[in-house]
VEXMARSE-336445 format. One record per residue (C-alpha): z, x, y; residue number from 1; residue in one letter. Coordinates in Angstrom, 2 decimals, always signed. Layout:
<sites>
<<Z, X, Y>, NUM, "a">
...
</sites>
This chain:
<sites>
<<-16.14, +7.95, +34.80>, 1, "x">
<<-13.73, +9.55, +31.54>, 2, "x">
<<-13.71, +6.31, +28.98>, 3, "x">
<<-11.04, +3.50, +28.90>, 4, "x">
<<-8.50, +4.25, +26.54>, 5, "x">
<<-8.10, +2.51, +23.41>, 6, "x">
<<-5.73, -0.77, +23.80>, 7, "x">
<<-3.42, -1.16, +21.06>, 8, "x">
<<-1.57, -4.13, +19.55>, 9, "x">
<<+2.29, -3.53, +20.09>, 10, "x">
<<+4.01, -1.10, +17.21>, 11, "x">
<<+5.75, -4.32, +15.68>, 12, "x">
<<+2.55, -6.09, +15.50>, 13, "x">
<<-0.91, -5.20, +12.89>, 14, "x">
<<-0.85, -2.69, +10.19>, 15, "x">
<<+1.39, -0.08, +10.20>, 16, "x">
<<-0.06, +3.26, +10.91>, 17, "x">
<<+2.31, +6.19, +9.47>, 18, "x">
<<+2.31, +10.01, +9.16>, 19, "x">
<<+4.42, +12.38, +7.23>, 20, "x">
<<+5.69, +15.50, +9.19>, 21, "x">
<<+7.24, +18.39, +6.71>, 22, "x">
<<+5.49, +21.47, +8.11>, 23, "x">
<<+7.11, +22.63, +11.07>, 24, "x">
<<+5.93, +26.03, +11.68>, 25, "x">
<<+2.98, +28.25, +10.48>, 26, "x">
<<+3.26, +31.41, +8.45>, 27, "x">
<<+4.07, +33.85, +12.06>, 28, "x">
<<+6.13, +31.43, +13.48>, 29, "x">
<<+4.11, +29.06, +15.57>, 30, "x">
<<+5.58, +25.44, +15.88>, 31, "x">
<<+3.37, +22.57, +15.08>, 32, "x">
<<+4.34, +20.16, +18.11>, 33, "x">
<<+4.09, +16.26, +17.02>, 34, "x">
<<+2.95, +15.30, +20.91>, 35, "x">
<<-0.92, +15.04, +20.33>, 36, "x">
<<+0.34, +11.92, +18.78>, 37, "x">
<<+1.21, +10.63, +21.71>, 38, "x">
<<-1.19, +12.20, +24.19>, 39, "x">
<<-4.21, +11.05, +22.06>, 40, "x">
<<-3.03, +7.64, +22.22>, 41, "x">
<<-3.55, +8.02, +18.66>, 42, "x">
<<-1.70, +4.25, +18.02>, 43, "x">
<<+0.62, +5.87, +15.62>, 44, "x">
<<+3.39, +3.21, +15.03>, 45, "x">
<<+6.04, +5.54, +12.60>, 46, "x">
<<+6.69, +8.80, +12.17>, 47, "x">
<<+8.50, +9.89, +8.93>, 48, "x">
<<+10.59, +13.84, +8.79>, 49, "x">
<<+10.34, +15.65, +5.96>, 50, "x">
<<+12.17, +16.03, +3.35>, 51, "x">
<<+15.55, +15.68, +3.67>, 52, "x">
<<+17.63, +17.55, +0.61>, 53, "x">
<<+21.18, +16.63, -1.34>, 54, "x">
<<+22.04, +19.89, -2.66>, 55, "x">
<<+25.03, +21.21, -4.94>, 56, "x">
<<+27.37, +21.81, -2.16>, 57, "x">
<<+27.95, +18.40, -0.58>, 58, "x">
<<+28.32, +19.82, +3.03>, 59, "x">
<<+25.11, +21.87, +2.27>, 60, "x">
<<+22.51, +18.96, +3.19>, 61, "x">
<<+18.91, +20.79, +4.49>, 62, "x">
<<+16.11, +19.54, +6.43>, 63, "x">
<<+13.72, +21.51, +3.60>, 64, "x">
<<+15.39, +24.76, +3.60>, 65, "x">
<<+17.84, +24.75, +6.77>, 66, "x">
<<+20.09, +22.85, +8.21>, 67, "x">
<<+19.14, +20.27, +10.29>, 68, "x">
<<+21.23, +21.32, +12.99>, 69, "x">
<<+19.22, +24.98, +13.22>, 70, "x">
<<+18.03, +26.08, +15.94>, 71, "x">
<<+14.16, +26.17, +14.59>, 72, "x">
<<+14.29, +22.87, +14.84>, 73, "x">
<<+15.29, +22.38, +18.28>, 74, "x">
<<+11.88, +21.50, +19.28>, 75, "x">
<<+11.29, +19.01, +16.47>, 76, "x">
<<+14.15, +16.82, +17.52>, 77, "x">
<<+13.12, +16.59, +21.75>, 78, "x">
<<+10.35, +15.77, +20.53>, 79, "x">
<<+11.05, +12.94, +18.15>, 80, "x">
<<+12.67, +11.31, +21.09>, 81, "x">
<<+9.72, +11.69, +23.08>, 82, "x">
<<+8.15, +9.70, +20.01>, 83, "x">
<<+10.70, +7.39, +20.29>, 84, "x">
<<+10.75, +6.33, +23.68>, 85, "x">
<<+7.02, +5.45, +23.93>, 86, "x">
<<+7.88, +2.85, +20.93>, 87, "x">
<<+7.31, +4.89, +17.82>, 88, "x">
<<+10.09, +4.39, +15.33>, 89, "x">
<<+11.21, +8.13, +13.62>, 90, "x">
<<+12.39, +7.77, +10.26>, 91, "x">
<<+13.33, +10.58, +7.81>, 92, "x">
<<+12.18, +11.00, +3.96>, 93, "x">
<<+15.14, +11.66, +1.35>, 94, "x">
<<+14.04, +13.67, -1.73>, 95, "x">
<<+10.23, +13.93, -2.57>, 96, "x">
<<+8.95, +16.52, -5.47>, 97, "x">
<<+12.59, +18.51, -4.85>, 98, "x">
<<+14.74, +16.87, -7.37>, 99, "x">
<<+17.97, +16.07, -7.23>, 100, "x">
<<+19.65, +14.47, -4.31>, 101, "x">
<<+19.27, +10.72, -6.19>, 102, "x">
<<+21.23, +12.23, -8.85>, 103, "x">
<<+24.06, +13.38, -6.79>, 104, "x">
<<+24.07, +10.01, -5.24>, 105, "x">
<<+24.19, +8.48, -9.02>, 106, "x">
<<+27.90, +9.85, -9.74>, 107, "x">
<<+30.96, +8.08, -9.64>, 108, "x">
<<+32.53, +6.48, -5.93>, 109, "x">
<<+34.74, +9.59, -4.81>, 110, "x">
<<+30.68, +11.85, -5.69>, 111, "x">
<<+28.76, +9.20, -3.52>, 112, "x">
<<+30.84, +9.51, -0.98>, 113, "x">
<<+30.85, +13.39, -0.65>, 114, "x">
<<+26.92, +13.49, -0.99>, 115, "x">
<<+26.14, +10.44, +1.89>, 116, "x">
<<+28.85, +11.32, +4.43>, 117, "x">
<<+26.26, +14.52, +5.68>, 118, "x">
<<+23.20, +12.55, +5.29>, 119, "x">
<<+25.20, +9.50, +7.52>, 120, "x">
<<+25.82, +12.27, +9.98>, 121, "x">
<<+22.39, +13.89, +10.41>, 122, "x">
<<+20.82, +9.75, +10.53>, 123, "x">
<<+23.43, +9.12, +13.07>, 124, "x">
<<+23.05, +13.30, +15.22>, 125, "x">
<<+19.69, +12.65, +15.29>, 126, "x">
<<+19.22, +8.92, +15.98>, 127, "x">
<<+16.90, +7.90, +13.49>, 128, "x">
<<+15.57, +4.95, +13.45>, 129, "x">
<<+15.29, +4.34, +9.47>, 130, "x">
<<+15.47, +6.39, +5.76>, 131, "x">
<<+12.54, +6.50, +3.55>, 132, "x">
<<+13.70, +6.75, -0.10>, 133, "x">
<<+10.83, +9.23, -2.10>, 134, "x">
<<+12.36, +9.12, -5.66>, 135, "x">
<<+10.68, +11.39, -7.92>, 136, "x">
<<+13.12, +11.85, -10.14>, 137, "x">
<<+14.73, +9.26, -13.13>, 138, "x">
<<+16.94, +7.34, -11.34>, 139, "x">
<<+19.04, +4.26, -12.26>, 140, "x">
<<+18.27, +0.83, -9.94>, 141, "x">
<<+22.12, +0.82, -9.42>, 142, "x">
<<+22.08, +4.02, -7.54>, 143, "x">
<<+19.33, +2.89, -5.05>, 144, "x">
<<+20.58, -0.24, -4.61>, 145, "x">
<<+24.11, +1.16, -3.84>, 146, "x">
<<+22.70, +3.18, -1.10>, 147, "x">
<<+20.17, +0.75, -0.09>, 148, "x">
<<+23.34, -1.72, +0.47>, 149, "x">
<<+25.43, +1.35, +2.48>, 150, "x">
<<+22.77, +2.22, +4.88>, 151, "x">
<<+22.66, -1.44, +5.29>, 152, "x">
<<+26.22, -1.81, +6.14>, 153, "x">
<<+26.66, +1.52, +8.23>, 154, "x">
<<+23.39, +1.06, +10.48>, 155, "x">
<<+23.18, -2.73, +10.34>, 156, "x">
<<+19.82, -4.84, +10.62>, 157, "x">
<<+17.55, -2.54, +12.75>, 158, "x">
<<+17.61, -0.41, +10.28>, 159, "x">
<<+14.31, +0.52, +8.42>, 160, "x">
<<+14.54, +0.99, +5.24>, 161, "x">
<<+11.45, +2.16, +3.28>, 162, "x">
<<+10.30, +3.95, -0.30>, 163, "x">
<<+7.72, +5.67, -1.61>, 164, "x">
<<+6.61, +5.00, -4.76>, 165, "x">
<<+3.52, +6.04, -6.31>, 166, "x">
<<+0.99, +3.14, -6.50>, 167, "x">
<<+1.06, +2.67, -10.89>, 168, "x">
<<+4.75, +1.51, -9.69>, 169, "x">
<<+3.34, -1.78, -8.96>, 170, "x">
<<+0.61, -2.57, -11.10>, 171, "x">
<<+1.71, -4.45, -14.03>, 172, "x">
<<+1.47, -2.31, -17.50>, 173, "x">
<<-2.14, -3.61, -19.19>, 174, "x">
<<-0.55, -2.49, -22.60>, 175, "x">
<<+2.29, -5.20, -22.52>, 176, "x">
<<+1.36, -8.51, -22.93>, 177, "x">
<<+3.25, -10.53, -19.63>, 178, "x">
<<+6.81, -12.13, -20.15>, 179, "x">
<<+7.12, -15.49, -18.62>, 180, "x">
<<+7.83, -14.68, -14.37>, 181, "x">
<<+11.28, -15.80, -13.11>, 182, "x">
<<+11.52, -18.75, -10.79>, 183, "x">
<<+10.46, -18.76, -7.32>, 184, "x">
<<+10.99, -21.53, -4.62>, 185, "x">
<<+8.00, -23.72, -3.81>, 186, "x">
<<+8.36, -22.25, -0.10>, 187, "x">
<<+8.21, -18.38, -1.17>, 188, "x">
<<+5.23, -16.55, -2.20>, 189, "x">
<<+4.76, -15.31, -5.46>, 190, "x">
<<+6.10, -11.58, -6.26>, 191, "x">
<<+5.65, -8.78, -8.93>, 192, "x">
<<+7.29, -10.20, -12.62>, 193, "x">
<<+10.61, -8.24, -12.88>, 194, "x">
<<+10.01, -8.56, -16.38>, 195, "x">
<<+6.55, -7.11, -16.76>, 196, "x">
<<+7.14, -3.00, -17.08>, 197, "x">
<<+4.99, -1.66, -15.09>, 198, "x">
<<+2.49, +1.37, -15.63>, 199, "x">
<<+3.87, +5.06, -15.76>, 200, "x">
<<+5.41, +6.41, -12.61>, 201, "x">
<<+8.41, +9.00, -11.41>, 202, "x">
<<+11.14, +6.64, -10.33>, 203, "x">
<<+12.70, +6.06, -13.80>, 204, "x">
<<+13.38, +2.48, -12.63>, 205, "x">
<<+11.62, -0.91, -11.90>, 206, "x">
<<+9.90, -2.00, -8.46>, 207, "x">
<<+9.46, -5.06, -9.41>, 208, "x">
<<+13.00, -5.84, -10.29>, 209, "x">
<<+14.13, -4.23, -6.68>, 210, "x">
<<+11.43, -6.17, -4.80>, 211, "x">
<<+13.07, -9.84, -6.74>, 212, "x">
<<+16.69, -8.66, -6.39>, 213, "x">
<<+19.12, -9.37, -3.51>, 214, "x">
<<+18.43, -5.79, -1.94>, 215, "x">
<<+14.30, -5.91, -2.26>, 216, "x">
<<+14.72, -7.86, +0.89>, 217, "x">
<<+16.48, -4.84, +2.63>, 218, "x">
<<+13.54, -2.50, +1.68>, 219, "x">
<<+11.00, -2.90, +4.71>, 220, "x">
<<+7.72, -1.65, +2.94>, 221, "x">
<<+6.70, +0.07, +0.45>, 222, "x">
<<+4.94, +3.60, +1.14>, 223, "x">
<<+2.37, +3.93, -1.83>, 224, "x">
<<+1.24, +6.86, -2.94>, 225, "x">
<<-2.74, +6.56, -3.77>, 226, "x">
<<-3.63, +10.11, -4.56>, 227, "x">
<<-2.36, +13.49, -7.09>, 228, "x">
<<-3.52, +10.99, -9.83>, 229, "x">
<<-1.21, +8.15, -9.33>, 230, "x">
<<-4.04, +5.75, -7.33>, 231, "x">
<<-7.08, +6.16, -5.81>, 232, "x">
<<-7.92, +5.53, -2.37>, 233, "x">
<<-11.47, +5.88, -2.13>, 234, "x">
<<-12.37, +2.12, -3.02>, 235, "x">
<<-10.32, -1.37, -2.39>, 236, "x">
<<-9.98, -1.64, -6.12>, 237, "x">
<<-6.35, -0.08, -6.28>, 238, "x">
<<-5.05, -1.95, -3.62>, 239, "x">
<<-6.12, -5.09, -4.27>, 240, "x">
<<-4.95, -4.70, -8.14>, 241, "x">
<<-1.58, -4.02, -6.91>, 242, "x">
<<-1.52, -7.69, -4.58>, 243, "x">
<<-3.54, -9.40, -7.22>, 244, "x">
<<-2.61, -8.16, -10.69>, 245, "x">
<<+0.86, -6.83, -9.53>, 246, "x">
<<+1.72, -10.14, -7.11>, 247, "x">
<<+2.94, -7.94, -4.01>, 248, "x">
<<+2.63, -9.39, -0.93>, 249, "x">
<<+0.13, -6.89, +0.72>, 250, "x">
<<+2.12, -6.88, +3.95>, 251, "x">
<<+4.86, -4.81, +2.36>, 252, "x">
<<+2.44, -2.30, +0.51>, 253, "x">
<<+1.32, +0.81, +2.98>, 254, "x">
<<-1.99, +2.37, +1.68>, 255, "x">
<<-0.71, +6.07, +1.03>, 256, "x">
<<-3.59, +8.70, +1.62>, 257, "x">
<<-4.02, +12.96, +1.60>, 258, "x">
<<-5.03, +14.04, +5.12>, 259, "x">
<<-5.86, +17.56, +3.86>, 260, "x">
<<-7.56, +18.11, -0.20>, 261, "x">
<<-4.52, +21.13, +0.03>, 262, "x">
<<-1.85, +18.65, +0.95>, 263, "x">
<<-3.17, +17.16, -3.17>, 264, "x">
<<-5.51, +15.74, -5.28>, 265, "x">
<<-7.40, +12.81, -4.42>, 266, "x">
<<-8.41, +13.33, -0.90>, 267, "x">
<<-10.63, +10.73, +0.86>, 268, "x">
<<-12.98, +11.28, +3.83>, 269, "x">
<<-11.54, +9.86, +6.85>, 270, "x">
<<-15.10, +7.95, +7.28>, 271, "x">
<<-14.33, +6.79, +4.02>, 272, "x">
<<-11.22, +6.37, +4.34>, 273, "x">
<<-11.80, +4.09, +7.49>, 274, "x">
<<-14.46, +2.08, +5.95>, 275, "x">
<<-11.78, +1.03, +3.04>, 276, "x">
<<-9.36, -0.04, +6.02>, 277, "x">
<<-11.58, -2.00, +7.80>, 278, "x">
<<-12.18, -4.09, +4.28>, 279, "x">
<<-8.45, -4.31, +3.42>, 280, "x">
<<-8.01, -5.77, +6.91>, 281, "x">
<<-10.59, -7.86, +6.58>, 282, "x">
<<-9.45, -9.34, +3.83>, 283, "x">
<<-5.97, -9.62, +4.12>, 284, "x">
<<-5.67, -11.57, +7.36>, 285, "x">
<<-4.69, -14.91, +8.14>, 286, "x">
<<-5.75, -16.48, +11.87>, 287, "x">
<<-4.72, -13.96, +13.97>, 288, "x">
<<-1.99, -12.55, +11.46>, 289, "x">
<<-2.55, -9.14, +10.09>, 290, "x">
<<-1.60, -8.94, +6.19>, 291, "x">
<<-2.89, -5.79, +5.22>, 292, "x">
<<+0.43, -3.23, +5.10>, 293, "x">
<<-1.13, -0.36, +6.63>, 294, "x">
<<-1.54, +3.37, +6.01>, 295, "x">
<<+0.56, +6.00, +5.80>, 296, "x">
<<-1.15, +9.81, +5.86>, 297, "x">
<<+0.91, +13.03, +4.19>, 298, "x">
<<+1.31, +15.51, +6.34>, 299, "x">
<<+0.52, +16.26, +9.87>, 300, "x">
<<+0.25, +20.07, +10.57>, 301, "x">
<<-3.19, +20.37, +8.97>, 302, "x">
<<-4.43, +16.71, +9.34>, 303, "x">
<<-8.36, +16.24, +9.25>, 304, "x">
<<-9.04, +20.12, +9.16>, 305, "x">
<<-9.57, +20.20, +5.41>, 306, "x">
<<-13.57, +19.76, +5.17>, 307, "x">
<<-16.63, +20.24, +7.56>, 308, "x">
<<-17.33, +15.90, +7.50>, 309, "x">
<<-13.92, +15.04, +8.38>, 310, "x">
<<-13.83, +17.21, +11.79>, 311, "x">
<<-17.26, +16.47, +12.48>, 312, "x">
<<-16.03, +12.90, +11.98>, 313, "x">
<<-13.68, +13.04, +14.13>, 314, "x">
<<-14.76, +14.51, +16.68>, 315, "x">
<<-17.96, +12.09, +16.50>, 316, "x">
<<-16.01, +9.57, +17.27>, 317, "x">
<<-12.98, +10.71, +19.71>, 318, "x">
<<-15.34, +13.07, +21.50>, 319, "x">
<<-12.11, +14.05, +23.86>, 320, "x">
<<-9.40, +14.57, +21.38>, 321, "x">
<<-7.74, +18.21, +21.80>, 322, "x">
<<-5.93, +18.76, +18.74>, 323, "x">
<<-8.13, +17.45, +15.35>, 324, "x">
<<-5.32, +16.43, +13.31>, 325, "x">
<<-4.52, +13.55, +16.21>, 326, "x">
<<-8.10, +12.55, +16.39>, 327, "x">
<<-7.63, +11.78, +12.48>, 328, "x">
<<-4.95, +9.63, +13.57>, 329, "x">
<<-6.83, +8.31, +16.20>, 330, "x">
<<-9.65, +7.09, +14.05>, 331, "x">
<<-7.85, +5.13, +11.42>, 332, "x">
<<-5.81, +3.50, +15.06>, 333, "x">
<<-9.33, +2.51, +16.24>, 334, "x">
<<-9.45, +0.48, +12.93>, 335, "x">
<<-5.87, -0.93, +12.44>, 336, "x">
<<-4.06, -1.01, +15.52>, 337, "x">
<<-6.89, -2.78, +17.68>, 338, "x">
<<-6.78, -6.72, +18.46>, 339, "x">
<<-8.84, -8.77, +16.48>, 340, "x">
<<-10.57, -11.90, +16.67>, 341, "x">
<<-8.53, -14.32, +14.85>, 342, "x">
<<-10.56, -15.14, +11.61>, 343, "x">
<<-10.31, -18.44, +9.40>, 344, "x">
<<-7.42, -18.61, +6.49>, 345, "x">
<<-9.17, -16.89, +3.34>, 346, "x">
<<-8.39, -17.58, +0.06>, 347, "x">
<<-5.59, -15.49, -1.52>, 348, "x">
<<-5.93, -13.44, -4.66>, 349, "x">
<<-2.47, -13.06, -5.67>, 350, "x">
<<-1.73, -12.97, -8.83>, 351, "x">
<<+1.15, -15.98, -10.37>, 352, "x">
<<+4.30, -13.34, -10.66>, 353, "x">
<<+3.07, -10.50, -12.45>, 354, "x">
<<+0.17, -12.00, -14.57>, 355, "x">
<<-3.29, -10.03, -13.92>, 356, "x">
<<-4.56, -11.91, -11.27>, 357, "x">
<<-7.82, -11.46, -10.32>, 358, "x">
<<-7.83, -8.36, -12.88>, 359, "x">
<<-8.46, -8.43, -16.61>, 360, "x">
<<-6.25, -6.02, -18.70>, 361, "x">
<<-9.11, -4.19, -19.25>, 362, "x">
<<-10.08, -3.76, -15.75>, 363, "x">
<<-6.99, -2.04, -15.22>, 364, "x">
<<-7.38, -0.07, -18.30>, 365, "x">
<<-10.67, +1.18, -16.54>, 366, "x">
<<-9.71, +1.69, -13.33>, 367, "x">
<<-6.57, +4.02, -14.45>, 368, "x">
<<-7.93, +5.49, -17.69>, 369, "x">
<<-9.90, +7.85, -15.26>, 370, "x">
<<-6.59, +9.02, -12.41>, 371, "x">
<<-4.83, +9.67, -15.70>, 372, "x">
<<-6.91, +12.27, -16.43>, 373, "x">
<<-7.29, +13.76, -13.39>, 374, "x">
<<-3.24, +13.25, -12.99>, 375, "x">
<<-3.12, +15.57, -15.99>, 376, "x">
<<-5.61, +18.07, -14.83>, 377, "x">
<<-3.57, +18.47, -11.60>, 378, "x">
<<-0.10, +18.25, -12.99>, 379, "x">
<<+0.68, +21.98, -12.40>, 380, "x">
<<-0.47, +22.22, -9.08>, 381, "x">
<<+2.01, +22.74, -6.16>, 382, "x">
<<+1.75, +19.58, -4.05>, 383, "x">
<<+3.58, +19.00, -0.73>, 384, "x">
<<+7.32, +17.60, -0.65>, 385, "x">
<<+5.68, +14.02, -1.02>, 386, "x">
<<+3.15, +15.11, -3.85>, 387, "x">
<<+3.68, +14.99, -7.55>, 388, "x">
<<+5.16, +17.74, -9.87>, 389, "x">
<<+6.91, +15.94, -12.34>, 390, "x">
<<+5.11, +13.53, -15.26>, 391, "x">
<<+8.34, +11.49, -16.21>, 392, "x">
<<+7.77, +7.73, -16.89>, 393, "x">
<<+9.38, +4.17, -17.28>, 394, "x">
<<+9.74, +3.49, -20.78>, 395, "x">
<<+7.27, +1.08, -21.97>, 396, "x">
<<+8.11, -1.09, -25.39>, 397, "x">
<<+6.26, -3.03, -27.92>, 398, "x">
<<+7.29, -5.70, -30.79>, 399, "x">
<<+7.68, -2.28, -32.78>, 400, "x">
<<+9.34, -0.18, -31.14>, 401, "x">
<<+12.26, -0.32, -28.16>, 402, "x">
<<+15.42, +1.73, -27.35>, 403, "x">
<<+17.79, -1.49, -27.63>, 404, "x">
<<+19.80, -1.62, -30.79>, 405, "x">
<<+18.17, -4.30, -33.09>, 406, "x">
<<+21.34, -6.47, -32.72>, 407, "x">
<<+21.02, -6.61, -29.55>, 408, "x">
<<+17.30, -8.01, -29.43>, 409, "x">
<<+18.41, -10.08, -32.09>, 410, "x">
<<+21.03, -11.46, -29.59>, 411, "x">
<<+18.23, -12.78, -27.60>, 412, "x">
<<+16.22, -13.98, -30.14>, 413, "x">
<<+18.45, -16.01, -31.85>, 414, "x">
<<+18.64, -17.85, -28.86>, 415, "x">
<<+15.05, -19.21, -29.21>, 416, "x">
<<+13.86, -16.65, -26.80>, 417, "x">
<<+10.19, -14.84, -28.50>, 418, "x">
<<+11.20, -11.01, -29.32>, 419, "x">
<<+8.42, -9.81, -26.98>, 420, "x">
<<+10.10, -11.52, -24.08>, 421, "x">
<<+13.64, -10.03, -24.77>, 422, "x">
<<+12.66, -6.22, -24.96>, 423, "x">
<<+11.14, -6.89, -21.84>, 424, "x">
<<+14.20, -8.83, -20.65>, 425, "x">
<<+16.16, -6.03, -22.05>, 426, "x">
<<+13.90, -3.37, -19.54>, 427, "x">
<<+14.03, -4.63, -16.78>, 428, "x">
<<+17.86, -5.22, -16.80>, 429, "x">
<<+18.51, -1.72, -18.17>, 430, "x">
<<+19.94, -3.24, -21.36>, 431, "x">
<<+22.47, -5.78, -20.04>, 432, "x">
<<+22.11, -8.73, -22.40>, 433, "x">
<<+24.13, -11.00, -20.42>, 434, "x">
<<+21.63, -10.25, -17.20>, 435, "x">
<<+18.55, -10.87, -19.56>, 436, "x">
<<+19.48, -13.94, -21.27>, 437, "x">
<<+19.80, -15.25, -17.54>, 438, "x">
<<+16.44, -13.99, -16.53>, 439, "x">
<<+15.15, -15.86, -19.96>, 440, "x">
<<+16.94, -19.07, -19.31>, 441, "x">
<<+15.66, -18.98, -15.40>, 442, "x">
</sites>
């Protein structure tokens, strides 16, 4: 008798499970079809296309190096609506390790315009279901939130909008001593400080001050990177600093993972890798409600075929599975798409708003001191459009030193406010006094 097949929670329901597509084809040609996904039962709930490109030439928008709209790619987009009808939601990834399309999106009205009107018509030729937003590049928060707000408008609440930021993002800078968190209703949870920088990352701007503005509610979830240096995914210990030293709610934080050690640095065995799962869904759950955000796995053609112990794993444990790189899938769905028992509340660890939590500063010290290091080590290595090339950083300030004029700290200060807490007020509204002195009073 062949086995029952796995029964999954619906795709709305339970941790997310994600993968990256970006290579289509091999070197002679061959395409790498997406429908093992499907014919595994793998419990994939999102797919994401790679990487979508704003080049120099407005009109010239590329699906990596071609047009979206070129024939080798055909296949790729029956085959998303395959995806689609069985309940998987298809979104595509804008920018990655590429650089540039933020910027062209950063100019003046008439610029925005000519830049989003081809990537409006490829979401809308191609019916996907949501953007993810990989910035790896400096970019100001004004330019993602005025695209965050025009996808919102053009493609109304169904929408998903996601980004990608790698997981330092949103753990709270040890180095800076925490400003005083803004307000937040007795009813509402507690969320990152918008005035605590946070540790080095690519995006230029703060997470934390998108995730308490207006348009943080827009952004669905967050798709952390954990490897190339940035986070580790080998261990809880990342994670958890993020909900408990950073204050994110752990439902909107995706657990961002290697599937191959040549897709980056920082791969984790998929027996590993499901063994940290099953903890981080252990301990974020509630009853019977799922809090842990999920994982998301970059990329799909090679998937699980990097070492001996990962296909042995998976084949150990989906016996049946034709294509490897599914059965990877597969596993992790075993772990976080099943039905579980519902469990008693458990005590959150949550940090108060950006404060460390459950971490000490020196914890955190410890726990990055280490993917620093290997961040640097790996720096020059070619990593996939979602990997990391580039080393830029937020700016980080102390009593000593900050890029405001003096007059303008002063500004703050003189209105009782501790100098510490402007410059940081100063950061995280990218120098707007009036904006600060609000965040101060609040």
């Amino acid at each position: 008798m062949p086995p029952t097949p796995t029964s999954y929670l619906p795709h709305d329901q339970g941790p997310r499970l994600i993968i990256y597509a970006q290579t289509f084809h091999s070197p002679t040609g061959e395409y790498h079809s997406l429908l093992p996904l499907l014919t595994s039962n793998s419990g994939l709930t999102h797919l994401i296309i790679a990487a979508i490109h704003l080049n120099s030439d407005p009109s010239a928008l590329t699906l990596n190096d071609h047009p979206p709209s070129d024939p080798r790619f055909s296949t790729l987009w029956t085959e998303t609506q395959w995806l689609q009808g069985a309940g998987v939601k298809v979104l595509g990834m804008l920018g990655g390790a590429a650089k540039g399309s933020y910027e062209r999106l950063s100019g003046p009205t008439s610029q925005f315009e000519a830049y989003y009107a081809p990537l409006h018509a490829m979401i809308l030729a191609h019916k996907l279901d949501g953007l993810d937003l990989d910035v790896e590049e400096e970019t100001s928060l004004s330019t993602i939130t005025r695209l965050i707000s025009r996808l919102r408008t053009d493609f109304g609440p169904s929408f998903i909008i996601t980004m990608a930021p790698v997981a330092t993002a949103l753990i709270p800078d040890p180095r800076v001593q925490p400003a005083a968190p803004r307000p937040t209703l007795a009813s509402s949870p507690p969320g990152p400080n918008p005035l605590h920088p946070s540790l080095p990352h690519l995006s230029g701007f703060s997470y934390a001050e998108l995730e308490a503005s207006a348009w943080g509610k827009e952004v669905a979830w967050y798709n952390a990177q954990f490897y190339c240096g940035w986070g580790d995914a080998g261990s809880t210990q990342w994670y958890e600093a993020i909900v408990s030293s950073g204050g994110w709610d752990p439902q909107r934080v995706v657990l961002g993972v290697v599937t191959n050690p040549a897709n980056g640095a920082g791969h984790v065995g998929v027996e590993k890798l499901a063994e940290v799962c099953r903890a981080l869904r252990a301990r974020y759950r509630d009853g019977e409600e799922d809090r842990f955000g999920g994982v998301m796995g970059w990329e799909w053609f090679n998937t699980g075929m990097g070492t001996d112990e990962d296909m042995c794993h998976v084949l150990d444990i989906v016996p049946d599975v034709d294509v490897v790189a599914a059965g990877w899938v597969s596993v992790l769905g075993r772990v976080l798409r099943n039905r579980l028992p519902p469990v008693a509340a458990q005590q959150s660890k949550s940090g108060a708003g950006g404060g460390f939590g459950g971490y000490t500063a020196e914890q955190i010290r410890q726990m990055v001191l280490p993917k620093q290091q290997e961040q640097q080590r790996n720096i020059t290595q070619t990593q996939g459009g979602n990997g990391q090339t580039d080393t830029s950083s937020t700016t980080t300030t102390t009593d000593r030193d900050t890029k405001w004029p003096e007059e303008t700290v002063a500004s703050l200060v003189s209105l009782g406010f501790d100098r510490r807490s402007a410059i940081a007020a100063l950061d995280a509204t990218d120098g707007n006094v009036d904006l600060a002195a609000g965040f101060l009073f609040d």
